[in-house]
C-alpha positions as CSV (number, residue, x, y, z in Angstrom):
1,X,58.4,113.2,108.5
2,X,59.1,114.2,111.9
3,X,61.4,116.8,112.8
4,X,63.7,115.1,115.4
5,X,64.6,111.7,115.8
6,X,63.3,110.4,119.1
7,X,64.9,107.0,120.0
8,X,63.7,104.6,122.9
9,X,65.7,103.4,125.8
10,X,65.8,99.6,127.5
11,X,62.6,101.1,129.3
12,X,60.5,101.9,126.9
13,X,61.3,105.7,127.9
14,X,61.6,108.1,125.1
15,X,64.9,109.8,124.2
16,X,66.0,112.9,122.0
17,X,69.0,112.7,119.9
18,X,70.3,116.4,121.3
19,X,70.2,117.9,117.9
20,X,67.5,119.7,116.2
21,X,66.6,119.8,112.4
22,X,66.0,123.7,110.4
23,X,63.6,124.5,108.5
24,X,64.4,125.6,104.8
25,X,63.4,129.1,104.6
26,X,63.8,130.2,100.8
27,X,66.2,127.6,99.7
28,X,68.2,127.6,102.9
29,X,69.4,123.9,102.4
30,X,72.9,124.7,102.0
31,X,73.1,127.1,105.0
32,X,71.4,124.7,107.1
33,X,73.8,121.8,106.4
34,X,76.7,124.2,107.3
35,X,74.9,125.2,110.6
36,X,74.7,121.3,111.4
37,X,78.4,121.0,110.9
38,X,78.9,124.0,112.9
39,X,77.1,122.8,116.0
40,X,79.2,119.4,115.6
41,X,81.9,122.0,115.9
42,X,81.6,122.2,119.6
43,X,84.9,124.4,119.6
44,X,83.0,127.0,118.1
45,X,80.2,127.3,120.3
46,X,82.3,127.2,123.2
47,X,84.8,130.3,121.9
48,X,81.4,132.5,121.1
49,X,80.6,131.7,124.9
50,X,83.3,133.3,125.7
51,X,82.3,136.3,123.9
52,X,80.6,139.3,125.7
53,X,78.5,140.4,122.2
54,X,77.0,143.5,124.3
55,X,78.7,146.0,121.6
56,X,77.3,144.0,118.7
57,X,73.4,143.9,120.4
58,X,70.9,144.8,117.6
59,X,73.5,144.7,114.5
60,X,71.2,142.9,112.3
61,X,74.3,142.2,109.9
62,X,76.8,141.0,112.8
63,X,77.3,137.4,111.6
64,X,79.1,136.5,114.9
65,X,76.3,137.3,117.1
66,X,73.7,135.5,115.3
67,X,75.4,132.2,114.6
68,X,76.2,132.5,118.6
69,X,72.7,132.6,119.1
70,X,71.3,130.1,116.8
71,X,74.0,127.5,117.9
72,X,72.8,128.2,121.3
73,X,69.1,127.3,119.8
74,X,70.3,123.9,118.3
75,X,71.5,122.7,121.4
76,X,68.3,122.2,122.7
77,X,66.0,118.9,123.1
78,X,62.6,120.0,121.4
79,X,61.3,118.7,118.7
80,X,60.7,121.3,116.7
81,X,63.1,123.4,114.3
82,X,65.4,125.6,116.1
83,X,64.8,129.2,114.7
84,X,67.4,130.1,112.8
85,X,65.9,133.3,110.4
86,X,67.3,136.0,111.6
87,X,70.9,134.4,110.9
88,X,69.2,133.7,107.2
89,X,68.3,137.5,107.3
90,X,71.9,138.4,108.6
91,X,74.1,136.3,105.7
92,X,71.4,138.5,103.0
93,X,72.6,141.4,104.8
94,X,76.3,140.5,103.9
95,X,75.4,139.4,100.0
96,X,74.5,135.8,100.2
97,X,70.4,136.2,99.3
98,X,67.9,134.6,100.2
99,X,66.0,132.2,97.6
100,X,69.2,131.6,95.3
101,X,71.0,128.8,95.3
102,X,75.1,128.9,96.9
103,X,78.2,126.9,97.2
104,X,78.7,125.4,100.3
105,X,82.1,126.0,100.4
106,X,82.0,129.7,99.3
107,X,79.3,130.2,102.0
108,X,81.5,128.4,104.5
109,X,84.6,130.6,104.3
110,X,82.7,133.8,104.0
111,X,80.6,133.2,107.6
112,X,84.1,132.7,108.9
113,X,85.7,135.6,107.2
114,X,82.7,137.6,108.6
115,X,83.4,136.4,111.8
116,X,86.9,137.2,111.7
117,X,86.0,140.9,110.5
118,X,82.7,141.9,112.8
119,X,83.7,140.3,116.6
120,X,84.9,142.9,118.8
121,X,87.0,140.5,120.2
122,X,89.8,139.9,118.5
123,X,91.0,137.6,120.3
124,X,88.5,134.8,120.4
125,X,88.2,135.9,116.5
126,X,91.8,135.1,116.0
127,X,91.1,131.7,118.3
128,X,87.7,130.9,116.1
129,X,90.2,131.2,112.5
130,X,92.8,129.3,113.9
131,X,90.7,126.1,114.3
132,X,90.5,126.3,110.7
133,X,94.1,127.5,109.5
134,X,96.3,125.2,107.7
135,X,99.6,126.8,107.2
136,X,101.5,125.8,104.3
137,X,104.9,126.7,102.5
138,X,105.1,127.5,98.6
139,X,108.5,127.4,97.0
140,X,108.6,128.6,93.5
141,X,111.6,127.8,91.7
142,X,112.5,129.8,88.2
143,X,113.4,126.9,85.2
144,X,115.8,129.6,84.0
145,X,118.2,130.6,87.0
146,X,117.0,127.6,89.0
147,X,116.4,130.6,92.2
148,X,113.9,129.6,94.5
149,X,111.4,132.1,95.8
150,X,109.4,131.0,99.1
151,X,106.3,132.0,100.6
152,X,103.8,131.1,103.8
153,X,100.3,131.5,103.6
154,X,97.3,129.9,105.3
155,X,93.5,128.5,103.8
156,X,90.7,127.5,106.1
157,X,89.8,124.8,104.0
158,X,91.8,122.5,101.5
159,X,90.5,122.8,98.1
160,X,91.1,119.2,96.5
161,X,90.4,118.4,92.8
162,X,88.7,115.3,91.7
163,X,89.6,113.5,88.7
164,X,86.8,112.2,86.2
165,X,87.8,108.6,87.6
166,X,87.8,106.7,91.0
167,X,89.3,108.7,93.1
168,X,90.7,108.0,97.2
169,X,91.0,111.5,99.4
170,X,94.6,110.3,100.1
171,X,95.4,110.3,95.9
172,X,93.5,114.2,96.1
173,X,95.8,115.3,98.4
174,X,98.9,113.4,96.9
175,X,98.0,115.6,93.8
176,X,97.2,118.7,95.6
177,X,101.2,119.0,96.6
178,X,102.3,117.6,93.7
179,X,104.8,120.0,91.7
180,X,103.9,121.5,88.8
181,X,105.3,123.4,86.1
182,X,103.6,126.8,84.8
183,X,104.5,127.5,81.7
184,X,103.2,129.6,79.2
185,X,100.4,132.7,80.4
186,X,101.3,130.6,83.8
187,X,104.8,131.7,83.8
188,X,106.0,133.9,86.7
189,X,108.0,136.7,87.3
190,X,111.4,135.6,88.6
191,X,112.9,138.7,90.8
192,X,116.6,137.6,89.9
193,X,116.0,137.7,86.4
194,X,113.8,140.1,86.4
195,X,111.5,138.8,83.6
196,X,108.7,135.9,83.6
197,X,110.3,132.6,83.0
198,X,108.5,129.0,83.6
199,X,108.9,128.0,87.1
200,X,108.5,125.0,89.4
201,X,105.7,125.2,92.7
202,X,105.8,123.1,95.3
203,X,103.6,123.4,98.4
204,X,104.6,121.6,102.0
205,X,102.4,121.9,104.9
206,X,103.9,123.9,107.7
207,X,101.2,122.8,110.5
208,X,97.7,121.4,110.4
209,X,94.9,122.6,112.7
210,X,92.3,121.0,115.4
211,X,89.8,121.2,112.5
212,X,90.6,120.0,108.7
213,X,87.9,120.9,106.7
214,X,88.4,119.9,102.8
215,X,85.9,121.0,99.8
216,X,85.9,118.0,97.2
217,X,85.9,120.0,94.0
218,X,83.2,118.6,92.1
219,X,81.9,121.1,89.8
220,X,83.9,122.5,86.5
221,X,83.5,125.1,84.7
222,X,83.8,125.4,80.4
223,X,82.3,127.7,77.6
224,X,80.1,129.4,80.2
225,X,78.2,126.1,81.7
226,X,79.0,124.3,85.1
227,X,78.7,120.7,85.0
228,X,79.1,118.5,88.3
229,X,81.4,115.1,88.9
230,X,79.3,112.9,90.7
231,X,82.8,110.1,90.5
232,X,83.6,108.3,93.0
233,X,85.5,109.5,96.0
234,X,86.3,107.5,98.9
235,X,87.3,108.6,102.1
236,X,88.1,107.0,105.8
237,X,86.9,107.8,108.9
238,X,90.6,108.5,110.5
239,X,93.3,109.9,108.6
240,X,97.0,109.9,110.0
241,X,99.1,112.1,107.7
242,X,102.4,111.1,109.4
243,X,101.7,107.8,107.6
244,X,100.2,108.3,104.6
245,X,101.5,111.9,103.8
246,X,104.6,112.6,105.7
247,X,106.6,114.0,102.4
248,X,104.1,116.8,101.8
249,X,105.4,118.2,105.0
250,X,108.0,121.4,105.3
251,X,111.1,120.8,107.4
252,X,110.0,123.3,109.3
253,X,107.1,120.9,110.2
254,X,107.2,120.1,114.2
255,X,103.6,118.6,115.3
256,X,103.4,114.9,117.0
257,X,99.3,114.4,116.8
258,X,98.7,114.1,112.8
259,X,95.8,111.9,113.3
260,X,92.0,112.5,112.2
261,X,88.7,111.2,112.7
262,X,86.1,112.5,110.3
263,X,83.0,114.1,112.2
264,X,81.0,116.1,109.7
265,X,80.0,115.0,106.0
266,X,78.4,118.0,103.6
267,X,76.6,116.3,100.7
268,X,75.3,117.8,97.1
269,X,72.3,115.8,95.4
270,X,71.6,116.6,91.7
271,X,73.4,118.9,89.5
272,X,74.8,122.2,89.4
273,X,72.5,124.6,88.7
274,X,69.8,122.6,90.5
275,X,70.6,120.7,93.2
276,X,70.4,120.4,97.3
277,X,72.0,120.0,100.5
278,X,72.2,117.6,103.3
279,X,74.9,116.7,106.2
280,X,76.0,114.0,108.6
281,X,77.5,114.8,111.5
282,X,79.1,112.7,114.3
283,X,77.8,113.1,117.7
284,X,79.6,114.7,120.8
285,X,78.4,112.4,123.5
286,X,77.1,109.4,121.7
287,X,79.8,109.4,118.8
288,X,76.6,108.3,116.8
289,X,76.5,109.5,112.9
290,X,73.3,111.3,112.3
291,X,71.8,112.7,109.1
292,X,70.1,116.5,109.3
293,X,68.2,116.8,105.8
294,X,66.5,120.3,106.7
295,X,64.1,120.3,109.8
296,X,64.2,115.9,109.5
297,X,67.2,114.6,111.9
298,X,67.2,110.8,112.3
299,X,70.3,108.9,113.3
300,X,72.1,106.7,111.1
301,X,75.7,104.7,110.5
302,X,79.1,105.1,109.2
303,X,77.8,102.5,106.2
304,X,75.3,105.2,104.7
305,X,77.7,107.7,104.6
306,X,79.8,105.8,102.6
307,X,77.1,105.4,100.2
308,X,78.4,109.8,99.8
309,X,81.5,108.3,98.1
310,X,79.4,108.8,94.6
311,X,80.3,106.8,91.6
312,X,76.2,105.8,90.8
313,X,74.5,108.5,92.2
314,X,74.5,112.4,92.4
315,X,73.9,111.8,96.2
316,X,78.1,112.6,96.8
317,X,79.9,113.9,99.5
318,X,81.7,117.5,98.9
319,X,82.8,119.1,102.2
320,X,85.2,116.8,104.3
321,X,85.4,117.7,108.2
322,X,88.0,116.2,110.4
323,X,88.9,116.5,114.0
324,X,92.6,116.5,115.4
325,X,92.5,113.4,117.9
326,X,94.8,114.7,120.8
327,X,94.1,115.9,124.4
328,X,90.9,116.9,125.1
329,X,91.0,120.3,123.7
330,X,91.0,124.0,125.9
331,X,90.5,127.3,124.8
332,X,93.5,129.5,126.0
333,X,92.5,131.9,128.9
334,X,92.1,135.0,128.9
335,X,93.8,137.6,129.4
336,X,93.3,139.9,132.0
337,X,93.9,143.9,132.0
């Protein structure tokens, strides 16, 4: 299997795809797959541009630094691997070891906390975390006094459960901002009352960011044992939530642009415990779907990554990445002094 997909022109010429595969160095699979979604994150690459990582030079732990470098590697044209160990040796540095197996999604969220905490520049830091941020609202209303306690937070990545049926990403997110009751050990503490009573939460979306990334929660947990859904759940390649979900939003709610296109696909094949990973990603230029499986990169269509929705297969999609469609997007300048 070769390690880049070389295509021919009308001439006979031959032509790179732009992206190059990784090598799995002691069961790097899952690490790879994100690093193929982050170099479809061209945002990214462009804010670490923008950083001057002189202070952080030699800090073998510094997570910013070496994704900025290895994202710089992958946008070449050769055909081998781009090197990418030392950003391996980095994440074992900050707890994720080498030769053991990790969630994608877990992995995912700590590189960008890591990010967040180790760039000197807090700034483009800030700017790298709010690509990611969803901002939502959380009312929780006491069953008892009927008072209403509200809260904002943010999460860098929706976390949406799958049913043990067919299931559509818009009926996960219907459910994910769905009320419910918490009752019982789930009651909570009601500061008008001043004693735990069962309560009502609600969460409403206060404002979406450029990039939606959403983690299709596949694996359960019981009696010590993790088991994985491989059920089917379908998803489309553009997403408008001021059609489809316009009641999950706050009042407080004031973006126009609610539409996505999908441009990054994690997949899981096999089972829990033992299992591996894979990505599509959309290209920049071409718009072309292309599958990264390790160092092998070879083009492909929107029709095979369907084929991620699972139902007969353990081949299924579990990471979700769209992109904002709007103006073509700008990093905000700097400031000087």
């Amino acid at each position: 299997m070769g390690t880049l997909l070389s295509l021919r022109n009308g001439h006979g010429q031959q032509q790179h795809s732009g992206m190059r595969g990784l090598s799995n160095y002691c069961l790097s699979c899952c690490v790879n797959s994100l690093l193929q979604t982050f170099s479809a994150t061209w945002e990214i690459a462009e804010l670490l541009e923008r950083w001057d990582a002189a202070g952080a030079k030699g800090d073998a732990r510094n997570v910013a630094l070496h994704l900025k470098r290895v994202l710089e590697a992958m946008r070449g044209d050769l055909p081998q691997p781009a090197p990418h160990r030392d950003f391996l040796h980095c994440l074992d540095q900050n707890s994720f070891r080498l030769n053991v197996q990790h969630d994608a999604d877990e992995v995912f969220l700590s590189i960008l906390n890591f990010i967040h905490q180790q760039m000197d520049n807090k700034v483009l830091a800030g700017e790298i975390q709010d690509l990611y941020k969803i901002s939502v609202e959380t009312n929780l209303q006491c069953l008892k006094c009927n008072s209403v306690q509200t809260e904002t937070s943010y999460m860098l990545s929706l976390p949406l459960y799958v049913k043990e049926d067919d299931n559509s990403l818009e009926g996960c997110m219907n459910s994910f901002f769905e009320h419910q009751e918490l009752r019982g050990i789930n009651s909570c503490f009601c500061a008008h009352c001043g004693t735990k009573n069962p309560s009502r939460q609600g969460v409403k979306l206060l404002s979406l960011p450029r990039i939606l990334c959403m983690n299709l929660k596949r694996f359960r947990n019981s009696r010590g044992s993790t088991r994985k859904l491989d059920c089917r759940v379908s998803f489309p390649e553009t997403f408008d939530f001021s059609q489809s979900l316009q009641h999950v939003f706050s009042g407080n709610f004031a973006q126009n642009e609610c539409r996505y296109t999908l441009y990054a696909v994690v997949v899981h094949c096999g089972y829990a415990m033992f299992g591996h990973y894979t990505a599509y990603v959309r290209h920049r230029e071409n718009k072309c779907w292309y599958y990264a499986d390790d160092s092998h990169v070879q083009q492909t269509t929107w029709e095979e990554v369907q084929r991620t929705y699972g139902g007969r297969q353990s081949r299924t999609a579990y990471m979700l990445m769209y992109r904002r469609d709007s103006e073509e997007w700008r990093p905000r300048p700097e400031l000087s002094g």
